[in-house]
Structures are given as structure tokens and as C-alpha cells.
KELUMVO-694753 format. One record per residue (C-alpha): x, y, z; residue in three letters. Coordinates in steps of 0.5 Angstrom, whole numbers, plus 2048, in hexadecimal, padded with zeros to 3 digits. Each point is the difference from the previous one (the first is absolute). Layout:
BEGIN
XYZALA;...
! end
This chain:
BEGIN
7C17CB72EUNK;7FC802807UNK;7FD807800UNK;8027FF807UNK;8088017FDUNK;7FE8047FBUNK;7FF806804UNK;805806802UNK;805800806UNK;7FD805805UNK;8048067FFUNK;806801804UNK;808800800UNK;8037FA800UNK;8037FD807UNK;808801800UNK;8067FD803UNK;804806805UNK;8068017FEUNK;8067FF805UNK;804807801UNK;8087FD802UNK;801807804UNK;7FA800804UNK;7FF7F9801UNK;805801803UNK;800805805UNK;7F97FD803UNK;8057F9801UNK;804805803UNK;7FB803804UNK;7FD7F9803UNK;8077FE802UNK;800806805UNK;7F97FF801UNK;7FF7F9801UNK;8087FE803UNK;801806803UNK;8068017FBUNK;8048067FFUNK;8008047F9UNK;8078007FFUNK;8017F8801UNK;7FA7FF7FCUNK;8018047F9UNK;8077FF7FEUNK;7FF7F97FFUNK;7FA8017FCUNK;8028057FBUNK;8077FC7FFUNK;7FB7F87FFUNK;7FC8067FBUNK;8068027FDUNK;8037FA7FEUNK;7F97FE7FDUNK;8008057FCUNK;7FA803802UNK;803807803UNK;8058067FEUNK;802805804UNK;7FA8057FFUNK;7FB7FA802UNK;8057FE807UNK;800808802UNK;7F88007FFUNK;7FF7FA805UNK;805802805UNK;7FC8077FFUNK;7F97FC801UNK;8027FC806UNK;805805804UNK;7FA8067FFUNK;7FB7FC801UNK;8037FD807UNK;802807802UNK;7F98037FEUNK;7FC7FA802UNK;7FD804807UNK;7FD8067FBUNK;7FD7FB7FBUNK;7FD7FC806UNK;7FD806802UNK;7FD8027F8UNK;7FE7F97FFUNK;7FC800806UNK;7FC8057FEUNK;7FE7FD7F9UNK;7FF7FA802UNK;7F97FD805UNK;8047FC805UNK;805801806UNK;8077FF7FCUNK;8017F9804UNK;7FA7FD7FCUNK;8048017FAUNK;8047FB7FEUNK;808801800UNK;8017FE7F9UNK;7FA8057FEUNK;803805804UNK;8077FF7FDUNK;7FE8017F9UNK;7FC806803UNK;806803803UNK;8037FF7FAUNK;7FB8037FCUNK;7FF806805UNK;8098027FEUNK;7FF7FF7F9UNK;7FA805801UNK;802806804UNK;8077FE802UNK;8038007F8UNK;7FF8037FAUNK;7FE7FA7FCUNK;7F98027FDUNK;7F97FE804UNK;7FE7FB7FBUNK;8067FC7FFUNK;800800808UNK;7F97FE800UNK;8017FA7FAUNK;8067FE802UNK;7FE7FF808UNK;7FA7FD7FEUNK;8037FB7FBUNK;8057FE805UNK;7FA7FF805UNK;7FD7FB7FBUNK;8077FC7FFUNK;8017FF808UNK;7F8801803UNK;7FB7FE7FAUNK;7FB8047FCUNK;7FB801805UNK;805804805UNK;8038047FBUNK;7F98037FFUNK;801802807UNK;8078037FFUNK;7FE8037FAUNK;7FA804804UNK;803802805UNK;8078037FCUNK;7FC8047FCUNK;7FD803806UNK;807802802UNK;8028027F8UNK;7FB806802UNK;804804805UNK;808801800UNK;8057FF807UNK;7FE807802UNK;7F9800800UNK;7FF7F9803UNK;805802805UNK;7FB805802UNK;7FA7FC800UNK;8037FB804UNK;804803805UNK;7FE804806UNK;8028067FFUNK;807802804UNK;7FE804806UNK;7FB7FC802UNK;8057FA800UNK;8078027FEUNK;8027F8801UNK;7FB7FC7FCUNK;8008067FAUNK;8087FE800UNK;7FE7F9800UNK;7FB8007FAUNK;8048057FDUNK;8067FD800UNK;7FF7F8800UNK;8027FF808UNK;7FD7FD806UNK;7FE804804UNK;8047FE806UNK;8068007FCUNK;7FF8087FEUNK;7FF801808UNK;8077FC801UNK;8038047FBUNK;7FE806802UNK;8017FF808UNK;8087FF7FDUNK;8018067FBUNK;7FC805804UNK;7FF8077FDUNK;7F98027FBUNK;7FD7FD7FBUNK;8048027FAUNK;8077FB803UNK;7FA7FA801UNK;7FE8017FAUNK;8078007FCUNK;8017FA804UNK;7FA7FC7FDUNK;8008027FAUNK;8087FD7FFUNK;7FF7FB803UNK;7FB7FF7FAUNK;8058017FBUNK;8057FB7FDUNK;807801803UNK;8068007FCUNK;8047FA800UNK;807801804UNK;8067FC800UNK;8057FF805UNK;8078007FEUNK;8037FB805UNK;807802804UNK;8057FD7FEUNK;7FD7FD7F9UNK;7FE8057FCUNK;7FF808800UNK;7FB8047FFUNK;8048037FAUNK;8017FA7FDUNK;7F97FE7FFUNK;7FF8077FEUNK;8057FF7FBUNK;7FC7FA7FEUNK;7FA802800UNK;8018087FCUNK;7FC807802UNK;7FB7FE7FCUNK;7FD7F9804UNK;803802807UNK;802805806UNK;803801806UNK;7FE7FE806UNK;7FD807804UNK;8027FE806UNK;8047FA801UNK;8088007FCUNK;7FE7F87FEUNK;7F98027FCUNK;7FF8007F9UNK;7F88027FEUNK;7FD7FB7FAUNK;7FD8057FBUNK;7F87FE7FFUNK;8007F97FCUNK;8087FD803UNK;8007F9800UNK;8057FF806UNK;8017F97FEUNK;8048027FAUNK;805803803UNK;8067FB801UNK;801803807UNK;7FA7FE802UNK;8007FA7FDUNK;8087FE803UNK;7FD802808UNK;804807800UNK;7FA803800UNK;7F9800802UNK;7FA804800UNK;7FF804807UNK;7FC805801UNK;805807802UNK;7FC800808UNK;8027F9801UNK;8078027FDUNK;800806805UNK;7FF7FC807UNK;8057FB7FEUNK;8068067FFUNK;7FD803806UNK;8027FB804UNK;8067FF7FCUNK;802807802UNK;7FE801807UNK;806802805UNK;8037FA804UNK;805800805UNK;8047F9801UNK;8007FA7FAUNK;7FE8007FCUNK;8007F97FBUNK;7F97FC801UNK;7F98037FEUNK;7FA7FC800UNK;7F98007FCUNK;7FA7FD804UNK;7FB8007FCUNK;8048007FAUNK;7FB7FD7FAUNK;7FF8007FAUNK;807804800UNK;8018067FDUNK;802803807UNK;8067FA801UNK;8028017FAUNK;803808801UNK;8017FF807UNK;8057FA7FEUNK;8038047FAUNK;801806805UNK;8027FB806UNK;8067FD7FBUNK;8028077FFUNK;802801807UNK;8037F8801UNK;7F97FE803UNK;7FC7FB801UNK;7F87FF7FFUNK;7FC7FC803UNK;7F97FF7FCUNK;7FA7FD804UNK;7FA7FE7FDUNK;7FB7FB804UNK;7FD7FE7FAUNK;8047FB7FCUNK;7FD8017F9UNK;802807801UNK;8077FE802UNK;8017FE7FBUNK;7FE8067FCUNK;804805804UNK;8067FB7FEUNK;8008007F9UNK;7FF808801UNK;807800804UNK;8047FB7FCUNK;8058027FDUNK;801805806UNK;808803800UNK;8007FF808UNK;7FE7FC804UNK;7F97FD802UNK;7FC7FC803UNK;7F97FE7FEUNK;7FB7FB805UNK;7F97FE801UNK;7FF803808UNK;7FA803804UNK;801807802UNK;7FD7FF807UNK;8047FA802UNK;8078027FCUNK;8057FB801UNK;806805800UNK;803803807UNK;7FD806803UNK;8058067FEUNK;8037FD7FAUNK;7FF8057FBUNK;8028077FEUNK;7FA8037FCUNK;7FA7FC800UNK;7FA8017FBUNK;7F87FE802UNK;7FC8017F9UNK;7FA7FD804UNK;7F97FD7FDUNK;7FB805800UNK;7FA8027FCUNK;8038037FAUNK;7FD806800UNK;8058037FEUNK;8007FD7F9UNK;7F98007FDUNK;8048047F9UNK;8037F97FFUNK;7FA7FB803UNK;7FA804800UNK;7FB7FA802UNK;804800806UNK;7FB806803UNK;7FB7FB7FFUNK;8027F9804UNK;803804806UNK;7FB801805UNK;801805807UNK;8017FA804UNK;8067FD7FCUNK;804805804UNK;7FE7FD807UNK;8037FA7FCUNK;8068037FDUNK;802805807UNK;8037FA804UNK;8047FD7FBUNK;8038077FEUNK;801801808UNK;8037F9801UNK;8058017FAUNK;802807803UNK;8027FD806UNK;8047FB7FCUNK;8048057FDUNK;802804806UNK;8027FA803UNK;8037FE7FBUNK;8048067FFUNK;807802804UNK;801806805UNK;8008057FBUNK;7FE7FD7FAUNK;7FB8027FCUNK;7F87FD7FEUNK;7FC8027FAUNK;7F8800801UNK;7FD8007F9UNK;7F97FE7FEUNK;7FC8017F9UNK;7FB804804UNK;7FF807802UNK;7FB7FE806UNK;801803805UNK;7FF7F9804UNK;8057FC7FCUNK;805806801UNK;801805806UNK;7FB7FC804UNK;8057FA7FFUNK;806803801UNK;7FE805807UNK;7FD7F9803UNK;8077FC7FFUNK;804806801UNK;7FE801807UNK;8017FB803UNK;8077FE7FDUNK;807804801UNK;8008037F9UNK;7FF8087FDUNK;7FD8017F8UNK;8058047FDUNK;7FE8057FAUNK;8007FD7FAUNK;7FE8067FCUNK;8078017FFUNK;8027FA7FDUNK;7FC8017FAUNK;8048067FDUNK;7FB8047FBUNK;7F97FD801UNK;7FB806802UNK;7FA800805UNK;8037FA805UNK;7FD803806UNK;801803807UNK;8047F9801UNK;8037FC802UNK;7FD7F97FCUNK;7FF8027F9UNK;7F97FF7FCUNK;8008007F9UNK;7FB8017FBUNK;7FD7FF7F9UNK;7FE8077FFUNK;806804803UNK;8067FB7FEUNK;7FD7FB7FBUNK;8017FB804UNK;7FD7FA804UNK;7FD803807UNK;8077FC802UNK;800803808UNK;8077FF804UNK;802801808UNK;8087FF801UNK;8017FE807UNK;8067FE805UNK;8017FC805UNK;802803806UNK;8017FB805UNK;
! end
């Protein structure tokens, strides 16, 4: 034997495979998809945890830890950006985008859970050494440690500008919000601090699941019935709503499954029923939905259609939602028809139509609870985008309506240049008046001086749905 291979190995510890983590391997493929194919969280998730339950790789606990590190770590991302570009030596957009996603995961675990510093920082580095090698997991392992120093709060403090020098990027940072879009939202709410803050902070917080009791095909009470104190409550404004308590897994519930019921946020309820309810004078046996994809608000207007003996006409310009809005109204009691129509060219006859509804595109500002990375993709510009084809939609729908007929505006924004501003500039210029729509929604508080509707996460646990009733005059 040589002295040469006689010798001892140099101190040191043996070299050792990563091991795989099923729950944040997965988040970090839920936050490349988003990232990489500007996917939203709530497509992309449900079937990743359904393939890693059928492998056996997940139970409940470890699904609800993954929700929780891909929804927190997308509603946060603003914050972290800013604490990671204080522990690293370089412009953020130099770093990476898979780097960063194990970052940000890495910051959630550490000042946004209770889960204990070392386990995040072990776990954050073995899942970068699984998807980005060892050389950058000693990267991720730097500059998590930095974060590990401090809490939320005091980077928080170190990181933003203090309020009175810059209330609108202290909001920002604070509460994970592009700048532009606090100015938006503020501008919409009017008032203090306290009632933009409240706004924020809930639309960072993970709404309820809501179901909608479709007329006609199931009840509110029903499902109730079903679903027992301890796993639903009712509606708080909406006669049709239940609420799933935390963990409810709609598609276990046979109503759900069988199309008598669906999952819809209360707001979104709310318009359709204000509509429905609002004074008509003449016939009134047709009603159409021009922007009717993906379905939810068919769906009521044709169980309450039917109720009345009338029709519903769903249009949809896209031919895959379409066929989404079909599926959501089949088995309707009433009548109804489903076609594949641009809104702006509609091949129906001008003032053929009793009640229209208009849910128009917009930026969905007004959903940032449900798809939080949507505040990340819009851009101010994308308003100028948006505000020709909202005003065109509406023109159709005054056109489309009769004399004396009645047309609801509907976005799931609360910009004011995707809601008063559209409804002042087509109003004016047709022979149409608004109609109060406060009335039409018994019970619900803090609607305004009138007469469209704004609702809000934080005063109705709502989306910000906002609503203007309209009638056609001449």
C-alpha cells in the first residue's frame, strides 16, 4: 500500500444529497408558474395538491401549510422585495427569479409564520439546494440568516419611510401594495388613514369561501341544513349565501357538485339581485348578461329570470367561457339561451331587452384577497387599455335595452376611472338617468351618499364589487 493512500482524509463532513421537501417543492412550483407563465395561484394550486395527494405525499396539514407559503408569500411579496434588498448587494432585478422565490419563501416562514427561525432557514436552504444547486443555496443561506435577526416590525421600520414623510409608500411597504395602486384606492375610498389601512390590511387577509344557493335549484337553508352549524353560516347579505367555515372543501358538497350551487363571492351576488329588484315599469320577460363569463352571475339572473316567466340571454365573447357560462346554467328551471357574441358588435336588436347586466373587463383591483399577484401584473396603463372597451360595453347595453328598461354596470374594481368616470361619460350623452341602488340592498351598511354602490372587503367582507343602475330614457 502507497503512503500516499495511507494518509487520512482531510477533516470535513461528508458531502449529502438535499432532501426533497413535498410541501415546498411545491409551493416554489406554484410560485414559478405565476412567475414564469403569469398563472394565477388559485388555477394553479388545486391541482398540485390534488396530483400530490393522490401520490400519497400530502395530508391535510401539509396542503394547508402550502396554501399558506404561496398565498402569504404572493400577498407579502412587496414587503419582502424591500427586506431582501436590504440584506443583499445587488438591484433585486439582478437577482435571479427562482433565487428570489426561495427568498420570499424563505422571508414568510421567517417573519410571517410561527414556524421557528432554524427550521426556516434549514428548510429554505434545502429546497434551494434541491431546485438551484449548492453554490446559490449558500447565497439563500446568507442572506436568510440576515432576515432571521429581525422581526416584521422592526424591518418594517427600517425599511420604509416613515408615514409623514411619504404616507403612500409607507402604505406601500407596510402593507405589500404598489404604490400606484394605494393612490387608486385611496382616491376611491376617500377619508383618513385608518379607513385605507383597514382596506389593505384586508385585502391581505384570506377571504371566506362563499356559496351561492342558486334560485330556483337550491336554497340557502338547504345547504345550511347540509353542511351543519359547525361547518357553514348564513350569508351576511345576500338570502342565497352561505359562508364555509375555515378548511370547507366545496366540491364535497352534492349541490355543488350536481351545478345547484357554486362558489361566488356575496358582492358579486349582491349586483346580480339589485338588479333583479330594481322598479320596472312595462314587460318584463327578457333579460341579458353581455359580459357573462365564467358564469356565476347567469347563473342567479336565470334562476331569478325563471321565477318571473322570463328569458335570459348570456353572452360571452370568448367561445371557452361560453361554454363555462353553459355548463354553470344548465339545468336552469326557466328558459335561457347561451351564445359566443362580441358585446361591442351585438347581433341582437336594439331595445330588445327588459334588464341588462354589463359586469365589464377591468383590472380586478377589487379582488386582490382572492388573486393577490394580480396587484403585481397591473400596470396604470392598463386602465387606458381597459376604459374604451368598458365605455363601448356600456353604450351597448343602454342600446340594448327598452325605453324604461333598466342596465346594470358592474366592475370588480373600485377605480374611480373604471367606475364613476365611465358611467358619468356614457350617461351623458344618452337619454338615461341612474337610479338609487342603495335600496335595492336591504341591510348592508356604509353604501354612500349614492347613487351607484361601492362595496368593500373591509366594511362588508366583500369583493370591491361596484354597481350603477341605470334607465334608459328615451
Amino acid at each position: 500500500m502507497s503512503e500516499q493512500s495511507r494518509r487520512p482524509r482531510k477533516p470535513g463532513k461528508p458531502y449529502r444529497r438535499p432532501q426533497k421537501d413535498p410541501v415546498r417543492m411545491l409551493a416554489f412550483e406554484a410560485l414559478r408558474a405565476v412567475d414564469e407563465r403569469d398563472a394565477y395561484a388559485n388555477l394553479v394550486l388545486p391541482p398540485l395538491l390534488r396530483k400530490a395527494r393522490e401520490k400519497g405525499d400530502f395530508d391535510g396539514r401539509d396542503a394547508a401549510l402550502a396554501t399558506e407559503l404561496v398565498y402569504g408569500t404572493l400577498r407579502r411579496q412587496g414587503t419582502y422585495d424591500a427586506v431582501i434588498a436590504a440584506c443583499v448587494d445587488r438591484p433585486l432585478r439582478e437577482v435571479d427569479p427562482p433565487v428570489l422565490d426561495v427568498l420570499s419563501l424563505g422571508a414568510h416562514q421567517l417573519l410571517g409564520t410561527s414556524i421557528p427561525t432554524h427550521a426556516a432557514v434549514s428548510a429554505s436552504v434545502e429546497l434551494a439546494r434541491v431546485v438551484l444547486g449548492d453554490g446559490r443555496a449558500k447565497f439563500v443561506n446568507a442572506v436568510l440568516r440576515k432576515i432571521s435577526q429581525q422581526d416584521l416590525d422592526a424591518w418594517i421600520e427600517q425599511v420604509a419611510p416613515p408615514y409623514e414623510d411619504d404616507p403612500e409608500d409607507n402604505l406601500a411597504i407596510v402593507h405589500s401594495h404598489p404604490r400606484w395602486v394605494v393612490s387608486a384606492l385611496w382616491d376611491a375610498l376617500g377619508g383618513g388613514r385608518a379607513g385605507i389601512e383597514d382596506l389593505l390590511e384586508a385585502d391581505n387577509e384570506r377571504p371566506e369561501v362563499t356559496l351561492v344557493a342558486r334560485p330556483g335549484r337550491s336554497t340557502a337553508g338547504e345547504l345550511l341544513d347540509v353542511l351543519g352549524e359547525e361547518s357553514a353560516l348564513p350569508g351576511r347579505w345576500s338570502p342565497y349565501a352561505v359562508r364555509l367555515s375555515e378548511g370547507g372543501e366545496p366540491g364535497a358538497i352534492d349541490a355543488v357538485r350536481e351545478g345547484r350551487a357554486g362558489v361566488q363571492d356575496e358582492g358579486s351576488q349582491l349586483v346580480a339581485i339589485a338588479l333583479a329588484n330594481a322598479p320596472l315599469d312595462g314587460p318584463d320577460k327578457v333579460w341579458l348578461d353581455g359580459c357573462a363569463g365564467p358564469g356565476g352571475k347567469a347563473a342567479m339572473l336565470a334562476g331569478l329570470a325563471a321565477e318571473r316567466g322570463a328569458l335570459l340571454l348570456a353572452s360571452e365573447k370568448l367561445p371557452h367561457r361560453a361554454g363555462l357560462v353553459a355548463k354553470a346554467l344548465a339545468g336552469n328551471p326557466g328558459p335561457y339561451q347561451v351564445i359566443a357574441a362580441d358585446g361591442t358588435r351585438p347581433p341582437w336588436r336594439s331595445g330588445t331587452f327588459d334588464r341588462v347586466l354589463m359586469d365589464v373587463p377591468c383590472t380586478g383591483l377589487g379582488a386582490l384577497r382572492r388573486r393577490p399577484e394580480a396587484r403585481w401584473r397591473r400596470r396604470p396603463e392598463d386602465l387606458e387599455r381597459f376604459a374604451p372597451l368598458q365605455r363601448g360595453l356600456l353604450r351597448t347595453a343602454l342600446d340594448s335595452v327598452r325605453v324604461g328598461g333598466v342596465v346594470g354596470y358592474a366592475t370588480c374594481s373600485p377605480h374611480l376611472a373604471e367606475t364613476r368616470a365611465v358611467v358619468n361619460d356614457v350617461v351623458k350623452q344618452h337619454a338615461a338617468e341612474l337610479i338609487d341602488a342603495r335600496p335595492l340592498l336591504p341591510g348592508v351598511p356604509a353604501l354612500g351618499d349614492g347613487p351607484d354602490v361601492q362595496l368593500w372587503p373591509h366594511l362588508h367582507g366583500t369583493d370591491a364589487m361596484y354597481l350603477a343602475l341605470i334607465r334608459r330614457t328615451g
